[in-house]
C-alpha positions in Angstrom: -21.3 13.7 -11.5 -22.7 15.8 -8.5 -24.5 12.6 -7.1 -21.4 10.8 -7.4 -19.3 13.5 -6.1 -21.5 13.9 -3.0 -21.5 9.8 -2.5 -17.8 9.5 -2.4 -17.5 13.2 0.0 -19.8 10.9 2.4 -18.4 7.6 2.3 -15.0 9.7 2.8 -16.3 11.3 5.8 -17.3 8.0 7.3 -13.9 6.8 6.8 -11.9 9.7 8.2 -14.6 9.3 11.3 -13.9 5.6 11.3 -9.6 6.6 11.5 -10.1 9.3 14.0 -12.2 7.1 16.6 -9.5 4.4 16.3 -6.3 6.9 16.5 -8.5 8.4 19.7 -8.9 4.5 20.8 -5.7 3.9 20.5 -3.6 7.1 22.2 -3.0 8.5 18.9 -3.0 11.4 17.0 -5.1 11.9 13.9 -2.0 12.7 11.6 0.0 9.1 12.6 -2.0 7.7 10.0 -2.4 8.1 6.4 -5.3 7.5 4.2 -4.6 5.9 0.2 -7.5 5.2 -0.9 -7.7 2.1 -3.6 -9.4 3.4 -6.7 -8.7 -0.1 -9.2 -11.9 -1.1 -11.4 -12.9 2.4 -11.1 -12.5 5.3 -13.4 -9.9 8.3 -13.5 -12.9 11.0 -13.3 -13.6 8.9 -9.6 -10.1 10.0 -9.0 -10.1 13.7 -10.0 -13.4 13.7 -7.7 -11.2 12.4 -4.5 -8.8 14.7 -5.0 -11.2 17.7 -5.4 -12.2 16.3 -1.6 -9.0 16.2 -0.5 -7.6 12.7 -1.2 -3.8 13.0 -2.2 -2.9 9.2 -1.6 -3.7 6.7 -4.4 -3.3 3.0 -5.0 -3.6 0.7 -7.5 -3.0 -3.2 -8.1 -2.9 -3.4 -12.2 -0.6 -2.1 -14.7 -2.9 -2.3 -17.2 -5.6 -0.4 -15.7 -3.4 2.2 -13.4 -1.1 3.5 -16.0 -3.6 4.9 -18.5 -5.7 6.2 -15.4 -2.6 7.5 -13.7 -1.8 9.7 -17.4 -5.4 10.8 -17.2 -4.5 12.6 -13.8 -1.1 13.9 -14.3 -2.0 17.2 -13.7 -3.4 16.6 -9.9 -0.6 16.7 -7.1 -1.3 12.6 -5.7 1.1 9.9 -4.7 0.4 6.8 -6.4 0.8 3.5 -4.8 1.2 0.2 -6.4 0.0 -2.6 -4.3 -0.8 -5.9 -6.3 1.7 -8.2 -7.7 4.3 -7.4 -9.8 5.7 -8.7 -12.7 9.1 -7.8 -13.8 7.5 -7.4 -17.9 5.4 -4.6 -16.3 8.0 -2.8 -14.0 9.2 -0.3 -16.7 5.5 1.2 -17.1 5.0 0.8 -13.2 8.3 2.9 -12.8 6.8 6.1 -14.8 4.2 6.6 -12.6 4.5 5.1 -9.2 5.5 7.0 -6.4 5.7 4.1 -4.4 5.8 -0.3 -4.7 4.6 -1.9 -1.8 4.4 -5.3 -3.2 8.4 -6.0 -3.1 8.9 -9.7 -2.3 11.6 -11.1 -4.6 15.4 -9.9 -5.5 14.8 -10.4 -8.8 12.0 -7.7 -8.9 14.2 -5.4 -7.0 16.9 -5.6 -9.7 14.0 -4.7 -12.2 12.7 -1.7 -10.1 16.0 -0.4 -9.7 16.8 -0.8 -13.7 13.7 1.0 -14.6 13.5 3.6 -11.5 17.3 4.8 -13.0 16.3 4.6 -16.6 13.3 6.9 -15.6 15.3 9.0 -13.5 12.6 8.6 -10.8 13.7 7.8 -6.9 10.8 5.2 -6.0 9.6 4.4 -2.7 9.9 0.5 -1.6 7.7 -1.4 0.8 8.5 -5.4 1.8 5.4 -6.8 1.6 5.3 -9.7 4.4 3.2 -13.0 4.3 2.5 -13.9 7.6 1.2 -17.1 6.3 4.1 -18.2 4.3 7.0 -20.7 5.8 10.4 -20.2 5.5 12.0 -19.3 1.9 8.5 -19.7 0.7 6.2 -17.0 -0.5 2.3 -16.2 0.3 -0.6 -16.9 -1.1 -1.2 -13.4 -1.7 2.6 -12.2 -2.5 4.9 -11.3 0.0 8.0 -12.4 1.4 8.1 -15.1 4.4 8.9 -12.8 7.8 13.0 -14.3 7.5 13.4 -12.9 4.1 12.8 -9.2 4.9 16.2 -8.5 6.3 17.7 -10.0 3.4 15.6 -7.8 0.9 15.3 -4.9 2.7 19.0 -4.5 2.1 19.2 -5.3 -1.1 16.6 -2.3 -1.3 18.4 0.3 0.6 21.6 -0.5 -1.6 19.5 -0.2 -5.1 20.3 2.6 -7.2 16.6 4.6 -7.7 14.7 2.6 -4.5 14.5 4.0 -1.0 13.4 1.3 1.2 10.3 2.9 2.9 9.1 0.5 5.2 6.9 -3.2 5.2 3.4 -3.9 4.1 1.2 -6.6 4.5 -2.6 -8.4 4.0 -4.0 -10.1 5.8 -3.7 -13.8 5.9 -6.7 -16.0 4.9 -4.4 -19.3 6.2 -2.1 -19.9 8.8 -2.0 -18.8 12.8 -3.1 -15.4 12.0 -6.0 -16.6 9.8 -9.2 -14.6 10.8 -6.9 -12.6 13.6 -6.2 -9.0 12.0 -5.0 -7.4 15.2 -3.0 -10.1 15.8 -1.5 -10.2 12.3 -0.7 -6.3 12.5 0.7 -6.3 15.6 3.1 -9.2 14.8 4.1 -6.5 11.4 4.7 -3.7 13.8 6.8 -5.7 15.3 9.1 -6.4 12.3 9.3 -2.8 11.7 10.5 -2.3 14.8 13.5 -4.5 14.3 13.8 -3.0 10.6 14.1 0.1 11.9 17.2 -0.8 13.6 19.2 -0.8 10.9 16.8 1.4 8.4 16.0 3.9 10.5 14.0 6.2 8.1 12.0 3.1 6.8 9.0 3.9 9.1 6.0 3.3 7.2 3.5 0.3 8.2 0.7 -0.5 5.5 -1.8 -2.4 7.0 -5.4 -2.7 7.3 -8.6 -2.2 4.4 -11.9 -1.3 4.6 -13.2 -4.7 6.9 -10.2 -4.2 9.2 -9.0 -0.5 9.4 -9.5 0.0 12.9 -7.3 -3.3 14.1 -4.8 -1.5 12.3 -4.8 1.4 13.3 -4.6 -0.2 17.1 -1.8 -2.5 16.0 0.3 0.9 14.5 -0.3 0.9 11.4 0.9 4.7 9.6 -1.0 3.8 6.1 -4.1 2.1 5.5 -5.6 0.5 2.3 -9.2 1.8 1.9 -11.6 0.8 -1.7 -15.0 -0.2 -1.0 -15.4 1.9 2.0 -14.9 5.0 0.0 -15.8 3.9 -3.3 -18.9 1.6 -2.9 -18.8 -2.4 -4.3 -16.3 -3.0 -7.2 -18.0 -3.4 -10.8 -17.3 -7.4 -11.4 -13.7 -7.3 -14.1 -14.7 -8.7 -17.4 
């Protein structure tokens, strides 16, 4: 547990160096950008060891694996993120421990998280996730709403009884124009929270970049990044 405990204190501290060179690069400050750190396939003692070091931002992409892991750490003081797709049949368990969805990309999930958020009497935080690679009325390859759906669902967030609409959230795109262009792809996000921000003003937060890619996000504007393998080493294969 030591070894493992000094493996992840290292790979964090090339991390944080990694998001302080890039804030520097960039103009900004250090604190503009938040850390979650992806802990799925691994186990909740991994967890209790990032937070011993510090970590206080979580994420998580399966129900199945993040619920039992997020009961197993009840007692620490972390802010759990759900990031992979969502189905409604698993938005009741999702809704007991997730501080925060940043996969929204359908209304009829929204009506879900807002059902179970109440039932739970839990406020939960809402991200639009945006595929940059899907047309119009379509949706990605990897989730996410088409860019002229996020206006339409960001309302029907900020209206939901039990969401608060936090911001927008996207992956990169493995097709399309922004296929194999990162900065490019965050940029053009930033850019839609900009014009969300108009008439969400408190939905500020930009999810953007993983461990390949941090930097370009951090450049683009990005205030949270997605970082696994860079902190916790090359994922066991899922059975």
């Amino acid at each position: 547990m030591t070894d493992r405990k000094t493996e992840l204190a290292e790979n964090l501290a090339r991390v944080e160096e990694r998001i302080a060179s890039a804030c520097a690069a960039a103009g900004r400050r250090r604190d503009e950008v938040t850390l979650i750190v992806v802990t799925k396939t691994y186990p909740a003692s991994d967890v209790r060891l990032l937070h011993a070091l510090g970590v206080r931002h979580v994420a998580e992409n399966r129900d199945q694996d993040a619920a039992p892991k997020a009961a197993a750490c009840a007692d620490l003081d972390l802010t759990w993120h759900f990031v992979g797709q969502l189905q409604t049949n698993k938005v009741r368990s999702v809704a007991g421990y997730a501080d925060m969805v940043q996969s929204v990309d359908r209304s009829k999930l929204i009506g879900s998280l807002s059902a179970a958020a109440v039932r739970a009497e839990r406020e939960l935080g809402c991200l639009i996730q945006v595929a940059l690679d899907a047309e119009s009325g379509a949706r990605g390859e990897r989730g996410g709403v088409a860019p002229d759906g996020i206006e339409e669902l960001a309302a029907l967030v900020a209206e939901a009884p039990g969401l608060r609409l936090d911001g927008l959230m996207t992956v990169a795109p493995l097709a399309g124009e922004y296929a194999g262009r990162q900065r490019a792809a965050f940029e053009r996000l930033v850019e839609f929270s900009s014009r969300l921000r108009a008439d969400h003003p408190a939905a500020n937060m930009v999810s953007a970049g993983m461990s390949a890619d941090l930097e370009e996000a951090v450049a683009a504007g990005a205030t949270h990044v997605r970082v696994g393998t860079a902190v916790l080493g090359v994922r066991p294969r899922l059975g």
